[in-house]
N, C-alpha and C positions, 0 to 999 in steps of 0.2 A: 504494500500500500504506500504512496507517496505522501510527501507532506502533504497536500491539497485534499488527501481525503480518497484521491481516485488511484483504484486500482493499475497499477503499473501490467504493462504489456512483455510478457518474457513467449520468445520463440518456443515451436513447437518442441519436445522433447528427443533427439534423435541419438541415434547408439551405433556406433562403427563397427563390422562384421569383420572376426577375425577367424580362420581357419588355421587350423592345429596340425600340426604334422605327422603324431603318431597313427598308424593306422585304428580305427572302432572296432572292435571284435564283440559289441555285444550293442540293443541297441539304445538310439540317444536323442534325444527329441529335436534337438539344435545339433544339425549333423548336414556334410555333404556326404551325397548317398547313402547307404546307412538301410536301417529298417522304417520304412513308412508310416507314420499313424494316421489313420482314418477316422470320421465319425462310423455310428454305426450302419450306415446307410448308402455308405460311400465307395465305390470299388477304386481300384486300381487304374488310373485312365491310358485311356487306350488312343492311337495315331488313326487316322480315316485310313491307316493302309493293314490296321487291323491289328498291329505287333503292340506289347505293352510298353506306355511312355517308360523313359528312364527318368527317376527321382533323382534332379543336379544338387538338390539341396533343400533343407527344410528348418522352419524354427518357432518359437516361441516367443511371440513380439510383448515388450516388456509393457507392463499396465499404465503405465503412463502415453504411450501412442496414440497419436490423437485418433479417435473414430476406430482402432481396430485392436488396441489393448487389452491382452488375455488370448487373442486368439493363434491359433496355428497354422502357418505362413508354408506351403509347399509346392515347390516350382517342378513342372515336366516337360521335357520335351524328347520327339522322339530321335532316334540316335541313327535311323535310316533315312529322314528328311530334315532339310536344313535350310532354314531361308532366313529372310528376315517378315516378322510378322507386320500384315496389314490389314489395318482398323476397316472395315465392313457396319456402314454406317446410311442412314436414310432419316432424311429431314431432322437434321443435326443430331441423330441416338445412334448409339451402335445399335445394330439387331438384336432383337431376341434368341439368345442364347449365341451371344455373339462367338461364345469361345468354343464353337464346333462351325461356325461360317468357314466359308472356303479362303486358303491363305495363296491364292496365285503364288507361282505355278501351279499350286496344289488342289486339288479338288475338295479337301474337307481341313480339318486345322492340325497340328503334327506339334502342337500346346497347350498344356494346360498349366494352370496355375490358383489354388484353392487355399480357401481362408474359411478354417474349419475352428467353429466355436470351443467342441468338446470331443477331442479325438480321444480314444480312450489304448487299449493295448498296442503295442508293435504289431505290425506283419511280421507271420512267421518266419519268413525269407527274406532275406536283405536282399535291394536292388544289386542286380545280377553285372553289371557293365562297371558303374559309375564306384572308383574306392572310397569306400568309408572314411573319413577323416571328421574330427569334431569342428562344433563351433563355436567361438566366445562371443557374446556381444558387449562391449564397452561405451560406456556413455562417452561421447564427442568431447573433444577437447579444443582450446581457444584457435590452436595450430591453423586447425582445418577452415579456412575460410567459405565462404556461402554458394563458391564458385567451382568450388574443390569436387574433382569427382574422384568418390571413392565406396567400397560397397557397405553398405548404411542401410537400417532401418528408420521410418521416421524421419522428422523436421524439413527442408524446405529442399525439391529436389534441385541440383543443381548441372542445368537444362546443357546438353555440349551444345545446341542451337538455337532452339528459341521454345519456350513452354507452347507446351501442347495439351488440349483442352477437350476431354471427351464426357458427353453425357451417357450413362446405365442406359439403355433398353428399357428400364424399368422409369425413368425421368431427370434421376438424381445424378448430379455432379460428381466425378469420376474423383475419386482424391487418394494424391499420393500415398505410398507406404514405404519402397526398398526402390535401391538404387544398385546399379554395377559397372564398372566399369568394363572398357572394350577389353577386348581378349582375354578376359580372365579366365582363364584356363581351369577343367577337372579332370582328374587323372580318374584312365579307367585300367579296367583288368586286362594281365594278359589275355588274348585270345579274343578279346570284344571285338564285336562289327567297326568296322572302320568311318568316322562318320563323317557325309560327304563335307566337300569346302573347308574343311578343318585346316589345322594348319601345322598337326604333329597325327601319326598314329596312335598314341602312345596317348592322347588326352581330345576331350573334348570341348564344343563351345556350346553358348546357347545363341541363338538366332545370328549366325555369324561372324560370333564376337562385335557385333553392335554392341555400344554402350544401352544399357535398359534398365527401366523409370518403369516400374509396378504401379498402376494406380488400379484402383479399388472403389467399388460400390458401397459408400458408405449405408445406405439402409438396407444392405446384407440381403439383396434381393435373391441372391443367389451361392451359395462357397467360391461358385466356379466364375462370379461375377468379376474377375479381375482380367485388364490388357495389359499385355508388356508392349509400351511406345520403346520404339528402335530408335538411336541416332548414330550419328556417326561425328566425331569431332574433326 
């Protein structure tokens, strides 16, 4: 509170994603690859070419996030098709049920990415491609200026071009969550599908190492209500 009586204005709350080097061998809910959690209603998602997404990475967004605090954050894409994703949109909304629309070249969407209230036990199986490695999240420090791209939950995305502005299907104003930078690389198993446009065999990308801005249906129309906007810096 200021001296004047009026509540002072502090930025949204946001937390820097750090990835652990030891391999998961059992599983962990803030994890890349790792074992899935689900609600209980929720299967495993699947590419329009019919093979099951690989799980790049998953986590538990800390309660202070504005609009999606508490809930559980897990990103898919599939590891036989590779593009960068676009927004399928009519009289300024994205479609209904936008995140199975067709993603040229492609014919159906080869991403998902789900914002699940109350996932309760692991899958039995850990994601089969993608190595298990944990994940920390740390609250943001003064370092990191507003402009800074780097992979983060929360607070104020920061755009490599120019903010990009989508409404839900459902009406409501698309708002940000996680952010990543371009190429950030996940290491998979020997012996995985080779996945195309990559830029090692030995790891993978998501939407061809595009930098990608998760934004999110704040009145939870949907889990699966979230777009990853592509750029490129």
């Amino acid at each position: 509170m200021s001296e004047d009586g009026l509540e002072e204005w502090a930025p949204p709350r946001e937390y820097e994603i750090e990835i652990g080097t030891e391999p998961l061998d059992r599983p962990a809910r803030n994890s890349v690859g790792g074992w899935p959690y689900f609600d209980d209603d929720q299967e495993w998602p699947r590419c329009f070419c019919g093979e099951r997404m690989a799980l790049f990475f998953q986590l538990d967004l800390p309660d202070d996030i504005e609009f999606f605090g508490g809930e559980h954050l897990s990103v898919f894409h599939c590891a036989h098709h590779n593009s960068a994703s676009n927004p399928v949109a009519v009289d300024d909304r994205l479609v209904p049920r936008f995140w199975e629309a067709p993603q040229p070249p492609f014919p159906g969407s080869f991403w998902r990415v789900l914002l699940q209230r109350d996932p309760g036990i692991p899958e039995a199986e850990p994601e089969p491609t993608v190595r298990a490695l944990p994940l920390a999240l740390r609250p943001c420090v003064a370092t990191h200026g507003p402009f800074t791209m780097f992979f983060k939950v929360g607070g104020t995305a920061a755009w490599a071009l120019y903010p990009e502005h989508y409404r839900c299907a459902c009406g409501a104003e698309m708002a940000f969550v996680c952010q990543m930078p371009e190429f950030q690389e996940f290491g998979v198993h020997p012996g995985a599908p080779v996945q195309p446009h990559s830029i090692r065999d030995d790891a993978y990308l998501l939407f061809l190492g595009n930098e990608v801005y998760l934004l999110a249906c704040p009145k939870r129309c949907d889990p699966a209500a979230v777009f990853p906007v592509n750029q490129r810096g």
